[in-house]
C-alpha positions in Angstrom: 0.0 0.0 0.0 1.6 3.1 -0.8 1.6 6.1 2.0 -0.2 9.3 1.2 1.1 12.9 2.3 -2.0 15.1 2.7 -1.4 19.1 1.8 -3.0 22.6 1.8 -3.2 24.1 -1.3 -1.5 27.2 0.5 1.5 25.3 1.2 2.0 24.0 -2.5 2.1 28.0 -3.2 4.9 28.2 -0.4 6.9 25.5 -2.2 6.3 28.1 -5.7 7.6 30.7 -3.6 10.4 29.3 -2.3 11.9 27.9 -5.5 11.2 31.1 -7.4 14.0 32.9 -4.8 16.0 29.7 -4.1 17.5 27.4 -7.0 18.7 25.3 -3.8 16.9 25.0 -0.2 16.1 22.4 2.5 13.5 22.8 4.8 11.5 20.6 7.4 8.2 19.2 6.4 5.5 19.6 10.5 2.7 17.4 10.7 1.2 14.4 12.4 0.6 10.4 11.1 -2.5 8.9 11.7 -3.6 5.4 9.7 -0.7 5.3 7.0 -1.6 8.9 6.1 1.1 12.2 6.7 -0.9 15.2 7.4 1.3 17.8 6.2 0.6 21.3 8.4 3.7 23.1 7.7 6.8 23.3 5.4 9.6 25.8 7.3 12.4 26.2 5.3 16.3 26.2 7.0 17.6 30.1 7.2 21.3 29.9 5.4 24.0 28.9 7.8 25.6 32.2 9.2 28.8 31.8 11.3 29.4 34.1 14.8 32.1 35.9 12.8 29.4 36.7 9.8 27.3 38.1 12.1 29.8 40.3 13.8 31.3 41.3 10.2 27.5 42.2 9.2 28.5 39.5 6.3 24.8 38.1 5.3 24.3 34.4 4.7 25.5 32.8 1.4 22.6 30.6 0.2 23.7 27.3 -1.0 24.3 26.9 -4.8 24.6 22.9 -4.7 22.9 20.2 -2.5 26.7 19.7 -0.6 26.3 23.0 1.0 23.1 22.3 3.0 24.8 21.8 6.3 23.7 18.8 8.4 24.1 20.3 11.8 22.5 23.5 11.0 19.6 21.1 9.5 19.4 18.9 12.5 19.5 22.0 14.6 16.7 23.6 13.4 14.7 20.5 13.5 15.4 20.3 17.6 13.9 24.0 17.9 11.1 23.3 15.8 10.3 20.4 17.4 9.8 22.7 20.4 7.1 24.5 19.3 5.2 21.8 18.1 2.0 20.4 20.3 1.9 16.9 21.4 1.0 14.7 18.6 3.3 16.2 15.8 6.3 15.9 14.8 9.3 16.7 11.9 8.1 14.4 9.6 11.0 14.6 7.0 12.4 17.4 5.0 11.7 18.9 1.8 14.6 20.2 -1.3 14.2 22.5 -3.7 17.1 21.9 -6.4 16.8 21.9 -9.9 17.9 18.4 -10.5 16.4 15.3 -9.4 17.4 13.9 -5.9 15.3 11.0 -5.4 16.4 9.2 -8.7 18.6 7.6 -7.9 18.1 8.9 -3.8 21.0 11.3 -3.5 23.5 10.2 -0.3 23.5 13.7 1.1 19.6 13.4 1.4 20.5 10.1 3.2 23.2 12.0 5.3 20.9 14.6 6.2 18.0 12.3 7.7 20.6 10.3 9.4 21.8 14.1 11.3 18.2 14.6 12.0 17.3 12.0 13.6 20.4 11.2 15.8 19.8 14.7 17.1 15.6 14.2 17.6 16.4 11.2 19.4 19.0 12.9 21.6 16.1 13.5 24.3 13.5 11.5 24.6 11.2 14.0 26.3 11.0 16.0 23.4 9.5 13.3 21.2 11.5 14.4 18.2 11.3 11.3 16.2 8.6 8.7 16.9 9.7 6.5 14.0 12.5 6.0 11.4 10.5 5.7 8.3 11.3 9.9 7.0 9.5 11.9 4.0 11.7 13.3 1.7 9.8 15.5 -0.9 11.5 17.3 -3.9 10.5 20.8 -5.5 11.9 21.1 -8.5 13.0 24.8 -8.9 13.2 24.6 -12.6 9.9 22.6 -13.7 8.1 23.6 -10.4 7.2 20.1 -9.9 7.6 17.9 -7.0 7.9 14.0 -5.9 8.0 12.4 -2.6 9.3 9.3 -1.4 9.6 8.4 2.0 13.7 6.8 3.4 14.2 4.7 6.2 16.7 5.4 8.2 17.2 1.9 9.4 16.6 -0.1 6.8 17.9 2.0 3.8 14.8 1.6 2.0 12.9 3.7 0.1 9.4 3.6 -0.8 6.7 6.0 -3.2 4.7 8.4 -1.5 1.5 9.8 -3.3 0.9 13.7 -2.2 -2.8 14.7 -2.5 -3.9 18.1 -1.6 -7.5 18.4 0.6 -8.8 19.9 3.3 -7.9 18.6 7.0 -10.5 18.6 9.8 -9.4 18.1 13.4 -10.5 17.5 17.3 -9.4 19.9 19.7 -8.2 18.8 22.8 -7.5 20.7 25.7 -6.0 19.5 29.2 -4.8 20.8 32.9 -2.5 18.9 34.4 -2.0 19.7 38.1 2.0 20.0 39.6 2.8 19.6 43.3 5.4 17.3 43.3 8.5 17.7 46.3 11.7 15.9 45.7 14.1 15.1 48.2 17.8 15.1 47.6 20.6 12.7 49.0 23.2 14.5 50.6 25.8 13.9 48.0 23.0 14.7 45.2 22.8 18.7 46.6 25.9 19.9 44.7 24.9 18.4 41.1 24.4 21.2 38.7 20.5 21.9 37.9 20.5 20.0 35.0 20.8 16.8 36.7 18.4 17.6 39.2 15.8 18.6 36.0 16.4 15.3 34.3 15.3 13.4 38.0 12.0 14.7 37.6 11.2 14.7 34.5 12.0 10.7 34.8 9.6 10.7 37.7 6.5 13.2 35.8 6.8 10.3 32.9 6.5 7.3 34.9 3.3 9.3 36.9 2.0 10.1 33.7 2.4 6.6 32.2 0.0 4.9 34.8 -2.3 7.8 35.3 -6.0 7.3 34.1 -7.3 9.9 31.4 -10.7 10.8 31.5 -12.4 12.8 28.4 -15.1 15.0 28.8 -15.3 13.2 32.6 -15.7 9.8 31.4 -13.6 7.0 30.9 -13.2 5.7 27.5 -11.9 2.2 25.8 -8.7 2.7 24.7 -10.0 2.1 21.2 -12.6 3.9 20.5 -11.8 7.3 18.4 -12.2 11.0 19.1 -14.1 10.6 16.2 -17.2 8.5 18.1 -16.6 11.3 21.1 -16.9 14.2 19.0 -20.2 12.7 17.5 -21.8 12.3 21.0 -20.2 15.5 22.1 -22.2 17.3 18.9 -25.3 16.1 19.4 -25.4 16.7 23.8 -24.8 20.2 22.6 -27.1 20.9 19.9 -29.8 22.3 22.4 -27.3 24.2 24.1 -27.3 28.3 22.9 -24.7 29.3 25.8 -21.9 26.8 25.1 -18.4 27.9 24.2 -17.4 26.9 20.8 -14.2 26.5 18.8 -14.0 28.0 15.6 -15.1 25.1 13.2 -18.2 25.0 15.5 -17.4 22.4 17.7 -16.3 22.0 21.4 -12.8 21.2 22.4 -12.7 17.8 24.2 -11.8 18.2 27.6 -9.0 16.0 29.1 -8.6 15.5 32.9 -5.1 13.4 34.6 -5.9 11.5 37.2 -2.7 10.2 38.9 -2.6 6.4 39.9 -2.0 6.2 43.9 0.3 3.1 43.2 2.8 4.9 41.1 4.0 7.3 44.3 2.3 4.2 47.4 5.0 3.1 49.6 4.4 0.9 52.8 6.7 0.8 55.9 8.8 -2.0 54.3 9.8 0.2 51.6 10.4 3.2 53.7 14.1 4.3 53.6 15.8 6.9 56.0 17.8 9.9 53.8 20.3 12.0 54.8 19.2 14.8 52.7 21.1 17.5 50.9 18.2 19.5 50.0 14.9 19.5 47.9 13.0 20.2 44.9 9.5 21.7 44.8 7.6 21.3 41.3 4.0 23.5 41.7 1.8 24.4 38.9 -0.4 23.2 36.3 0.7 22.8 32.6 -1.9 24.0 30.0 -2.0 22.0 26.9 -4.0 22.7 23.8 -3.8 19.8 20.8 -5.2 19.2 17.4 -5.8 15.2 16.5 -6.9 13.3 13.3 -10.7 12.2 14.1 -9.8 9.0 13.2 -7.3 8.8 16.5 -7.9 6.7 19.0 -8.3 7.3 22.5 -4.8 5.4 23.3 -2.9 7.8 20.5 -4.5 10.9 21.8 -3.6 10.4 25.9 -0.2 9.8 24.6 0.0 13.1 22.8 -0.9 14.9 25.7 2.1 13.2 27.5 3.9 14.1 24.9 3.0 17.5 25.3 2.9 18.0 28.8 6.8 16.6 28.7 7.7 18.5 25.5 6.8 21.8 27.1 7.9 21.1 30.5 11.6 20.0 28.4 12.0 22.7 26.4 11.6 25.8 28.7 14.1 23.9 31.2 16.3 23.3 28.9 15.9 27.1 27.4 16.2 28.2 31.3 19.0 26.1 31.5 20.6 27.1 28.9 20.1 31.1 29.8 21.9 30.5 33.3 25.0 32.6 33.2 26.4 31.5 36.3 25.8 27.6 38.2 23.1 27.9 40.4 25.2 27.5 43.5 26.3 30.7 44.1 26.8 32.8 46.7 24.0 33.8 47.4 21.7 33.2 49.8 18.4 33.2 47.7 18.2 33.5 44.1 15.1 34.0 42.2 14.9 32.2 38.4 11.7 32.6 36.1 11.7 30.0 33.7 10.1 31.0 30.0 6.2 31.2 29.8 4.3 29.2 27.0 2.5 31.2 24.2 0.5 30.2 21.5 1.0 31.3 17.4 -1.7 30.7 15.1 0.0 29.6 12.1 -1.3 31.1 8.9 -4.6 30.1 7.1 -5.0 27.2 10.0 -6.5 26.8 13.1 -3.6 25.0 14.9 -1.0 27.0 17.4 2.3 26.2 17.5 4.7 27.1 20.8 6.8 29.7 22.0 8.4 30.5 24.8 9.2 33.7 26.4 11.5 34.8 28.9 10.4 37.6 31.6 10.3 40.8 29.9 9.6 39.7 26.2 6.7 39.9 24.6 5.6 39.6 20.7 8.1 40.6 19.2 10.3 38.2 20.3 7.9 35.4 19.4 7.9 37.3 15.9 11.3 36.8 15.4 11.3 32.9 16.4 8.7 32.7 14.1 9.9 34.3 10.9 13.3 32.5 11.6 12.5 29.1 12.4 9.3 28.7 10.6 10.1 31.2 7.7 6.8 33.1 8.3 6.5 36.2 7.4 4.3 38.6 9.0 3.2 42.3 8.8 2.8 44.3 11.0 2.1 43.7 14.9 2.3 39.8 15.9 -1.1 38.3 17.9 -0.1 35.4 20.2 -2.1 33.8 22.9 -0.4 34.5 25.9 -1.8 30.9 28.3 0.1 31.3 30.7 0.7 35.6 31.8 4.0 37.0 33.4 4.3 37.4 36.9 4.7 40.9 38.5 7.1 41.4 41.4 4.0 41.6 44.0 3.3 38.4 43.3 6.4 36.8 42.8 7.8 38.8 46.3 4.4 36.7 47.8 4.5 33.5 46.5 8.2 33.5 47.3 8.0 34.1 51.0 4.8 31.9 51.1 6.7 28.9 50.1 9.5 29.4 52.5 6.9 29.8 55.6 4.6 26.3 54.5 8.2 24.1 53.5 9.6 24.6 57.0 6.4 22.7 58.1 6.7 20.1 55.8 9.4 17.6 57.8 11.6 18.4 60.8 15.4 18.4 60.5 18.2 18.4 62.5 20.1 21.8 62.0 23.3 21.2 60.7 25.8 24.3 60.0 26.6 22.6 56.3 23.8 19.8 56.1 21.1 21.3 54.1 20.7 23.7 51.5 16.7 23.8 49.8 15.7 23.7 46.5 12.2 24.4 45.1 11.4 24.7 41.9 8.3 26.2 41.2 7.0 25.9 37.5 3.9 27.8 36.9 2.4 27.3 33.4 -1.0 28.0 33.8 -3.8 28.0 31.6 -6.7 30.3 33.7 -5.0 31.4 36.7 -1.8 33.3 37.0 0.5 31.9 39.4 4.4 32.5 39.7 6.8 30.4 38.1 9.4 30.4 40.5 12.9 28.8 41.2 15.1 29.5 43.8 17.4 28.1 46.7 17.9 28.6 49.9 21.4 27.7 51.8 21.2 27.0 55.7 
């Protein structure tokens, strides 16, 4: 059976527009599988590869005038931060060429070298869900007959199959989802001086194993894991049809609503399993991540509660990584408390489609900074002033100054210690990524 790539008519023009300003270009091809078929929502191409010392020179970019000049770390690169943005569910589906001469006939090895790149660097973190699979699409724009093939490469097996590109319109089910943080980890002595991202990689171990024996309820009832969010948005439709006050998405339907409930043997211990630790200090993870998806009808129930893991994790990854990442100094300085806000989510409508892709925004940025993420790594242009979503808010020093002091005050409550002039120094973590309420995202430590 030969796979099918489903497209927009808008982003066959893209291709067009591309080619007509690029006799050679490589670009990542966004979307989400579902039943053999490759819903196509997005092609981005990869911005020319400009060193630090272009930059400080003011040299611009040379664009690439053969296939050897696309660069596979710049490639791979681009498909890590683009990955970032995307909801749960969807994924860098393969990468698209624009050359004048055919590249899937025979399959050119630089193609070959340049999924390979990919996908060792997708599958460098696992909570990002970069690459799901090893079968990749590989379509080709000719810039001198305008026409374009696909095939799809796997990067396993070598092999490489047809794939037949149809152009139609794509309906989806919107899914939205809370998920509740209040999560305190305690530190062995020896574990208190490990840099933060150590500490970050410990729980997010711990939020995926929670999350993997949690029970998923849509719309507040449980489901069989095979049924599709096709049969639910059916029912939903017709509950509603009487109802004038309701709250509707765009295409006139309501958003399924997800709810997490945590199992109570994933974190159960009895007294034989109860160990004494000489702790170094502790973690405090409080919030609630707000996750907003966009699924095939024909999903099932199974495919969809894994795509909110995926984007409960994804998020919760990237903007640790990102804070990480921002950190000029290590976190154990020399000071006595230290205040970190991690980046807020915010939500980008891409053009002529009702699905939101990701950003994230560090205190004090606002959309023009999503702006500039989004004409560089998803090559869209846009005019004038930039609307986002903003899920999440900012915190204000009030509230920050509050919520700060409050956690100090309720933690010295939470277990008795021995005071020890060098024992413990606290850690909490507080990552606040709220949907409807704004709470501070806060991270700080406190020596004793």
């Amino acid at each position: 059976m030969v796979r099918t790539a489903i497209v927009d008519d808008n982003l066959e023009k893209y291709l067009s527009a591309v080619s007509r300003d690029n006799n050679y270009a490589v670009g990542l091809i966004l979307g989400q599988s579902c039943l053999g078929k490759d819903y196509i929502i997005h092609f981005a191409k990869t911005p020319p590869l400009q060193t630090d010392d272009d930059k400080k020179s003011g040299k611009s970019a040379e664009k690439p005038k053969k296939i050897e000049d696309f660069n596979n770390v710049w490639l791979a690169d681009h498909a890590r931060q683009a990955t970032r943005m995307l909801p749960g569910g969807f994924y860098v589906l393969g990468i698209f060429v624009i050359s004048p001469d055919d590249v899937l006939n025979p399959f050119n090895p630089k193609i070959k070298s340049l999924l390979h790149s990919v996908h060792i660097q997708l599958s460098s973190n696992k909570y990002l869900f970069g690459s799901p699979n090893t079968d990749k699409l590989v379509l080709h724009h000719s810039s001198k007959t305008q026409k374009y093939f696909c095939k799809s490469y796997d990067i396993t097996s070598h092999s490489v199959q047809p794939v037949d590109v149809k152009s139609q319109p794509k309906n989806w089910i919107n899914i939205h989802c809370d998920f509740t943080l209040n999560k305190l980890y305690y530190l062995a002595k020896h574990q208190g001086e490990l840099p933060l991202e150590k500490h970050i990689k410990v729980i997010l171990d711990e939020l995926s194993g929670i999350l993997d024996t949690a029970v998923f309820l849509y719309d507040r009832e449980f489901r069989d894991k095979d049924d599709s969010l096709e049969t639910l948005g059916k029912k939903k439709n017709r509950n509603s049809r009487s109802s004038k006050n309701s709250h509707e998405s765009g295409d006139g339907q309501k958003p399924l609503q997800v709810s997490i409930f945590q199992s109570m043997n994933s974190n159960s211990s009895t007294n034989s399993d109860v160990n004494i630790l000489d702790s170094g200090g502790r973690f405090r993870l409080i919030g609630k991540v707000a996750s907003k998806l966009w699924m095939q009808p024909k999903t099932t129930i199974a495919e969809a509660s894994e795509a909110v893991k995926e984007d409960i994790l994804r998020s919760l990854t990237s903007r640790l990584e990102m804070h990480w990442d921002s950190l000029i100094e290590e976190e154990n300085s020399e000071d006595i408390n230290s205040v970190h806000e991690p980046p807020r989510r915010v939500l980008i409508a891409l053009p002529d489609s009702e699905i939101a892709l990701s950003d994230y925004l560090f205190p004090g940025e606002g959309p023009q900074e999503a702006k500039v993420s989004l004409e560089e790594l998803l090559d869209v242009k846009i005019n004038g002033k930039l609307n986002i979503t903003d899920v999440e808010g900012q915190a204000d020093a009030t509230d920050l100054d509050k919520y700060y002091k409050g956690a100090l005050d309720s933690d010295k409550d939470d277990v008795s210690l021995k005071d020890k002039p060098d024992s413990n120094h606290l850690m909490y973590m507080g990552l606040v990524l709220s949907l409807l309420v704004l709470i501070v995202a806060v991270l700080f430590k406190v020596f004793m």
